[in-house]
C-alpha positions in Angstrom: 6.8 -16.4 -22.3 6.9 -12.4 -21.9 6.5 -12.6 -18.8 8.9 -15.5 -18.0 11.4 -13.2 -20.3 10.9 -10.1 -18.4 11.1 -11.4 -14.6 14.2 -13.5 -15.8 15.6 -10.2 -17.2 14.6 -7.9 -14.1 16.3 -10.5 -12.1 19.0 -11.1 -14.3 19.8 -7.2 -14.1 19.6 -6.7 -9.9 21.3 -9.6 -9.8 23.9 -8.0 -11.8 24.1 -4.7 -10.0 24.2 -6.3 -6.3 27.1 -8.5 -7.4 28.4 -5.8 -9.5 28.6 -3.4 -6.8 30.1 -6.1 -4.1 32.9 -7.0 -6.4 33.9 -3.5 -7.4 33.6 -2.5 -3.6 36.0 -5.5 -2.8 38.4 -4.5 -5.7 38.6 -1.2 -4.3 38.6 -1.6 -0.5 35.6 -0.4 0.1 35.5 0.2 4.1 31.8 -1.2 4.6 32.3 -4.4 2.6 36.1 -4.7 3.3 35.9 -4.6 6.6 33.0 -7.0 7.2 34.4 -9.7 5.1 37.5 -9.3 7.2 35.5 -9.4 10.3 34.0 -12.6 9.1 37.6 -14.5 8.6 38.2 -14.5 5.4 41.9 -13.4 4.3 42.5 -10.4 1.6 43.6 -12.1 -0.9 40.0 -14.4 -0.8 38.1 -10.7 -0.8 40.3 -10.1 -3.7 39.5 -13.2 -6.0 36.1 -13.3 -4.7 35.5 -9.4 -6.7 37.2 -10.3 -9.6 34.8 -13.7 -9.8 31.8 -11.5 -9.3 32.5 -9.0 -11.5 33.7 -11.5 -14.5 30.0 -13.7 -13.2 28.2 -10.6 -14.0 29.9 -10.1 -17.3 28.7 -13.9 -18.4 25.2 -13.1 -16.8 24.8 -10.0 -18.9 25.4 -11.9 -22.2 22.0 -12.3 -24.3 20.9 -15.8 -25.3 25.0 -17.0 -25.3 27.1 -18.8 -22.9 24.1 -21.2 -21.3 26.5 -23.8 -19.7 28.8 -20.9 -18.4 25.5 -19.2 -16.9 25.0 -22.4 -15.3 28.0 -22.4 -13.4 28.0 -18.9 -12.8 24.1 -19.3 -11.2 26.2 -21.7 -9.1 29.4 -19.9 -8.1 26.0 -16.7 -6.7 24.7 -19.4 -4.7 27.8 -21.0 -3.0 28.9 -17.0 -2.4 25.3 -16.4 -0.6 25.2 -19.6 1.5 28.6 -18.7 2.4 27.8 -15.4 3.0 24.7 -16.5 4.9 26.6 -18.4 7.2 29.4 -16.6 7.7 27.2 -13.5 9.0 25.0 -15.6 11.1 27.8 -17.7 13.2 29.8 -14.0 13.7 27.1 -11.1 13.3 24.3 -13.1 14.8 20.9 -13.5 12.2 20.2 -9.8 12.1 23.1 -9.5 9.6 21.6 -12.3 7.2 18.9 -10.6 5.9 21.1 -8.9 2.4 21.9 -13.1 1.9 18.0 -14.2 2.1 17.0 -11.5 -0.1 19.7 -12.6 -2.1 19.1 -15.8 -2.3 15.1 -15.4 -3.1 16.3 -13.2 -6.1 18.7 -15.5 -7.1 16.4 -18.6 -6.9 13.4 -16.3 -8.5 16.1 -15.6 -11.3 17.6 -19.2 -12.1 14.1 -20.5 -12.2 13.3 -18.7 -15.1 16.4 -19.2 -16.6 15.5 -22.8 -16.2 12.2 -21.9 -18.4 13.6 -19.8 -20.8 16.4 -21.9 -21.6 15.5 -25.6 -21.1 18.2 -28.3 -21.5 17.2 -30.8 -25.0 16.6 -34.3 -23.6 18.9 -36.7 -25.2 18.5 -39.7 -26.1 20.8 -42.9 -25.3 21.2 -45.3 -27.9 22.6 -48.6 -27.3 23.8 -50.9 -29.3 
């Protein structure tokens, strides 16, 4: 269970900073990530949203023990941005550029996984009548 604890944790925290950083660097128009998302098609308004999702995401994320169903949606909302992101790059940068959205994604996957074991949804019971 330590160690279950302490690799969801570590991944709970890089997690944190990499979607951290993207969203503040989107909020501010940060040249570099700015400038590529553009590049990619998607309008500023979307780059926009998409920090103030991340950054409220990591918020939720960094809430001990609290806000399990919300995580869960949150774990979600990281993956759709990374496949997105995944594609995106590939069909306009070529494969090169996809390598931040694999590493991402093993992270990610790495991290929700032992969210999964940490906090395990109760099996309920039906009862008919």
């Amino acid at each position: 269970m330590k160690t279950t604890k302490a690799i969801y944790w570590t991944g709970t925290v890089l997690t944190s900073l990499w979607f951290g950083t993207s969203g503040v660097c989107e909020l501010i128009k940060n040249p570099l990530v700015w400038d590529i998302t553009l590049q990619l098609g998607y309008p500023p308004h979307f780059i926009y949203l998409l920090g103030v999702a991340k950054l409220a995401g990591v918020v939720v994320l960094l809430i001990p023990n609290r806000l399990l169903r919300l995580k869960e949606w949150v774990f979600a909302g990281v993956f759709f941005d990374i496949i997105f992101a995944f594609f995106s790059k590939l069909s306009v940068l070529g494969f090169a550029a996809t390598i931040d959205a694999i590493i991402a994604f093993t992270m990610v996957t790495v991290t929700y996984i032992m969210f999964r074991k940490l906090y395990a949804a109760p099996r309920t019971v039906a009862v008919t009548n």
